[in-house]
C-alpha positions in Angstrom: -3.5 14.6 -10.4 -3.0 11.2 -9.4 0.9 11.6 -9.9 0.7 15.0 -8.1 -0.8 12.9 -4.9 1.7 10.3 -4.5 4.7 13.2 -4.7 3.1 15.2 -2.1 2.8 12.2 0.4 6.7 11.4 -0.2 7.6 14.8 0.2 11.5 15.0 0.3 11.5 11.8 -1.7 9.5 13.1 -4.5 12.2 15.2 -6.1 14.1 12.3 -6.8 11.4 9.9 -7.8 11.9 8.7 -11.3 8.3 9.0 -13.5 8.6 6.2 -16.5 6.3 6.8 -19.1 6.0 3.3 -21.4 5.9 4.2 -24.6 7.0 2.7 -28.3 9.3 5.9 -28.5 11.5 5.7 -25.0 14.9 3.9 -24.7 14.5 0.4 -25.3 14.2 -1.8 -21.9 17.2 -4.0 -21.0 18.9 -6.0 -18.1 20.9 -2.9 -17.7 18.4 -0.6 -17.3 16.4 -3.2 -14.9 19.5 -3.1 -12.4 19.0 1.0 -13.1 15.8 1.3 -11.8 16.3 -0.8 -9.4 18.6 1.6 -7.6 15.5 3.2 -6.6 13.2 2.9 -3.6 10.1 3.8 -5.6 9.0 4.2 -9.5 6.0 5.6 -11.3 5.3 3.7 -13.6 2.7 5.8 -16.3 1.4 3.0 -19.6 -1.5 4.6 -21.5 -4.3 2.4 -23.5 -4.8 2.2 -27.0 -4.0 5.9 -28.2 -1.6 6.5 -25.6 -1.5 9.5 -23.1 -2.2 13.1 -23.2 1.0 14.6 -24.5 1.5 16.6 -21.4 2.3 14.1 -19.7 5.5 13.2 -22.0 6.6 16.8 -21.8 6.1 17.9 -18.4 5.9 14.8 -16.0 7.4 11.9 -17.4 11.1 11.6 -16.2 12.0 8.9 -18.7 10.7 6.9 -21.6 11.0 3.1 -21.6 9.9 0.6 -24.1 10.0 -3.1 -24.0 10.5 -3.6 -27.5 9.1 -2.7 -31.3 5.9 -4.3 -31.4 2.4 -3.1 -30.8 0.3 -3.7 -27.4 -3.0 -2.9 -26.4 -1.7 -0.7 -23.8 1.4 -0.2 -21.2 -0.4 -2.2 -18.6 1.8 -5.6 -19.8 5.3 -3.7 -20.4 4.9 -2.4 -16.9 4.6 -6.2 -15.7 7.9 -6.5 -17.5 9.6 -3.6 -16.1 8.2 -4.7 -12.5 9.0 -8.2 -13.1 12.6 -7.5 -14.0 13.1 -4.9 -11.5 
């Protein structure tokens, strides 16, 4: 819902907006994909806590899978620092 929100105030910019879901599974994050994302104007950046998100989300909103490397977090909250950081 709260995904749903933010694409209907962008309107023509929500087709292209890229949804990253950070998870241990996705592409692992790297300089390269930093100067990727950073070709955008905006990012949705979706971390879950402890068990992770519904998987819903994975199959019908999530526009990409990035993860910042094989270890195991609390939660997404700090990866997206990373991704943020290096963006």
């Amino acid at each position: 819902e709260a995904v749903e929100s933010i694409k209907s105030e962008m309107k023509e910019e929500a087709e292209e907006l890229p949804i990253i879901l950070l998870t241990p599974q996705g592409r692992l994050f790297s300089q390269s994909i930093a100067q990727e994302l950073s070709r955008n104007k905006h990012l949705i950046l979706i971390c879950g806590r402890y068990e992770g998100v519904d998987e819903r989300v994975r199959e019908h909103l999530a526009t990409d899978e990035i993860s910042i490397g094989d270890y195991v977090l609390g939660g997404g909250e700090l990866a997206a620092m990373v991704v943020v950081d290096a963006v």
